[in-house]
C-alpha positions in Angstrom: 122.2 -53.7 -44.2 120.9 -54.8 -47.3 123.5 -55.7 -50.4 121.9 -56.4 -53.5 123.0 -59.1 -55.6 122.3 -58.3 -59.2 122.0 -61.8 -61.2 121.7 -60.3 -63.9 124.5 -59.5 -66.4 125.5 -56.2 -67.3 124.5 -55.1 -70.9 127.0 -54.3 -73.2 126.7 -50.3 -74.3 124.1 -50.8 -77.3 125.7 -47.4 -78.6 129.4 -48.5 -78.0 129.5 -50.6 -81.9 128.1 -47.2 -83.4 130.4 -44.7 -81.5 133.7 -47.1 -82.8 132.1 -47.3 -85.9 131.7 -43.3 -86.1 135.0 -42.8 -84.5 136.9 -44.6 -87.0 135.0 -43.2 -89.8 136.0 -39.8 -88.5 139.4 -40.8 -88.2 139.6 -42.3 -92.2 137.5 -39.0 -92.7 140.6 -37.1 -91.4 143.4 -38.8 -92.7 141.8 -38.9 -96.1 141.3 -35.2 -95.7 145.1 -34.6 -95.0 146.2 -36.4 -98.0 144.0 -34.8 -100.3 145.0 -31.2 -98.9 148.6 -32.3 -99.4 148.2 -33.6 -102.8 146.0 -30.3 -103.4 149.5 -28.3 -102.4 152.0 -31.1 -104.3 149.8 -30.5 -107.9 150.0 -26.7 -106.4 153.5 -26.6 -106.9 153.8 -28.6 -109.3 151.5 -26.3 -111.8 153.5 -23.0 -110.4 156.9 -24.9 -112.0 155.1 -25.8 -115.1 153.7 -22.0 -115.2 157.6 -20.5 -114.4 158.6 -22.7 -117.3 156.4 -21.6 -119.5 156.9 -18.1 -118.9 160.4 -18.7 -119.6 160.2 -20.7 -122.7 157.6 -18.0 -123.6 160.5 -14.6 -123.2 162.7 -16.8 -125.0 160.6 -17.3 -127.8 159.9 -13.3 -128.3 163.8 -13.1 -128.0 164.3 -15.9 -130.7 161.6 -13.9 -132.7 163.0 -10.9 -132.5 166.5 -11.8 -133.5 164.8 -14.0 -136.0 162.8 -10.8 -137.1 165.6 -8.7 -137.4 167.5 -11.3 -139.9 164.2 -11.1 -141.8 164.1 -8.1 -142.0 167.6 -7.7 -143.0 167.4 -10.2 -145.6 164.7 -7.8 -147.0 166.6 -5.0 -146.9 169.4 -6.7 -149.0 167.3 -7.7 -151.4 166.2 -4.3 -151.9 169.2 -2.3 -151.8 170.3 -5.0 -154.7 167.4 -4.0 -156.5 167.8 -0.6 -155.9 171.5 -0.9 -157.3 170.6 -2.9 -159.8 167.9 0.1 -160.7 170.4 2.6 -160.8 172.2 3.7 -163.8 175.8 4.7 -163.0 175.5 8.4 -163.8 179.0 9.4 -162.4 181.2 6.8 -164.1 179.5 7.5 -167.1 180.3 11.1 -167.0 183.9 10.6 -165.9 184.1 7.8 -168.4 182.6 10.6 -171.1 184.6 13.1 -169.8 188.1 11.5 -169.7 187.8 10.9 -173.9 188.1 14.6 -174.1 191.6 16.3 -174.5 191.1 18.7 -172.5 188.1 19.6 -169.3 187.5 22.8 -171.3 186.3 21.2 -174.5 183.2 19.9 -172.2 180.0 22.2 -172.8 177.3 19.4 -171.2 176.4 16.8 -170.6 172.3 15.5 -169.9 171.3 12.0 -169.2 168.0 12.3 -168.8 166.3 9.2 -170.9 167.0 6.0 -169.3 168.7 4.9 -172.6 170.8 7.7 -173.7 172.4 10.8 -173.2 173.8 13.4 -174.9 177.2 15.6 -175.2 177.7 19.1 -176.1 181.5 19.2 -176.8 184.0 21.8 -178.6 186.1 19.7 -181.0 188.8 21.3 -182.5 188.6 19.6 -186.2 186.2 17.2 -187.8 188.4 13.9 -187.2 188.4 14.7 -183.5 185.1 14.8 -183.2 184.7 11.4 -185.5 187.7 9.4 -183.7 185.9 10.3 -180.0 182.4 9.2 -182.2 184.2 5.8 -182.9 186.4 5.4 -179.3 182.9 5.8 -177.7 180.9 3.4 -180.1 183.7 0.6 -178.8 182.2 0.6 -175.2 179.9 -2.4 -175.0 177.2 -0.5 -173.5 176.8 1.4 -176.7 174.4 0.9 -179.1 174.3 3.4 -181.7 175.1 7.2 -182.1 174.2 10.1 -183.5 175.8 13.6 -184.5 172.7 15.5 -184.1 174.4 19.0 -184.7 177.6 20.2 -185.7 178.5 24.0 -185.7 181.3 26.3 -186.4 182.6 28.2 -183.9 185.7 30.3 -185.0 188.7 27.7 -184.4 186.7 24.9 -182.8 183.2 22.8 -183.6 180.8 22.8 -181.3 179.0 19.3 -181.5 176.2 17.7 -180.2 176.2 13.9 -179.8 173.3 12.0 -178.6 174.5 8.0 -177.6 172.1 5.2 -177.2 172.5 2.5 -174.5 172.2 -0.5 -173.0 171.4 0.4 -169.1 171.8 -3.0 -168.1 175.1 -3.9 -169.5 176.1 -0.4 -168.5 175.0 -1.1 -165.0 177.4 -4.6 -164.9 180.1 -2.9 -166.5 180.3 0.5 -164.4 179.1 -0.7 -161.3 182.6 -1.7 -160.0 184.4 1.9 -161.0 
């Protein structure tokens, strides 16, 4: 029988430094992998809360417009139904006003308001100084300027007289506007 004897001493694997070397960078490889595909999901999630918030803040801030539109926009109507009113000339005080001077509803012929600052009465009167003492009364109201008789006629017992009155629409408007 023959036994060898080998002197010699075994060589370490050449490619055993390599391979370790190789392993272990596949190893960091992986690891450093994981951790950026978990960070990847973490900044994920993170940018789906950010987004959810923002969506929120976003229907609150159309709600908080619309509200805030709507008190805009009812400011503005305010202000122009004040300067509507402050536009319009009484008509139906100043009728009732005109008409409650005269002794009776029948005396009352017309009345036309027309102009912006006057108007005028056809009236029966039965004497002269009833037509002159509702001339004066009227020419009392603060909103009166001036007046005119424009024509007076005879109509078997009574006068029939046309007045024409000039005002002032916007004292008018202060002083009727609460009756």
């Amino acid at each position: 029988m023959n036994t060898e004897i080998n002197f010699l001493e075994k060589q370490p694997n050449k490619y055993l430094i390599p391979l370790i070397l190789a392993l272990l960078f596949l190893i960091l490889l992986a690891a450093v992998s994981l951790l950026i595909y978990f960070q990847q999901n973490k900044y994920e999630q993170a940018i789906k809360i950010e987004e959810e918030k923002i969506s929120q803040i976003e229907i609150l801030l159309q709600k908080h417009n619309q509200e805030s539109g709507s008190e805009r926009q009812l400011a503005e109507l305010k202000q122009e139904v004040d300067s509507i009113e402050n536009g319009i000339i009484p008509n139906v005080s100043l009728y009732r006003n005109v008409l409650g001077l005269l002794d009776s509803p029948g005396q009352f012929i017309s009345f036309d308001y027309s102009d912006s600052n006057r108007f005028v009465l056809n009236a029966n009167f039965e004497n002269l100084d009833s037509v002159a003492q509702y001339l004066s009364t009227v020419l009392k109201w603060n909103y009166i300027l001036d007046a005119d008789l424009s024509s007076i006629y005879r109509q078997e017992d009574t006068y029939l007289a046309t007045l024409t009155f000039y005002i002032e629409p916007d004292i008018m408007r202060e002083e009727l506007k609460h009756e």
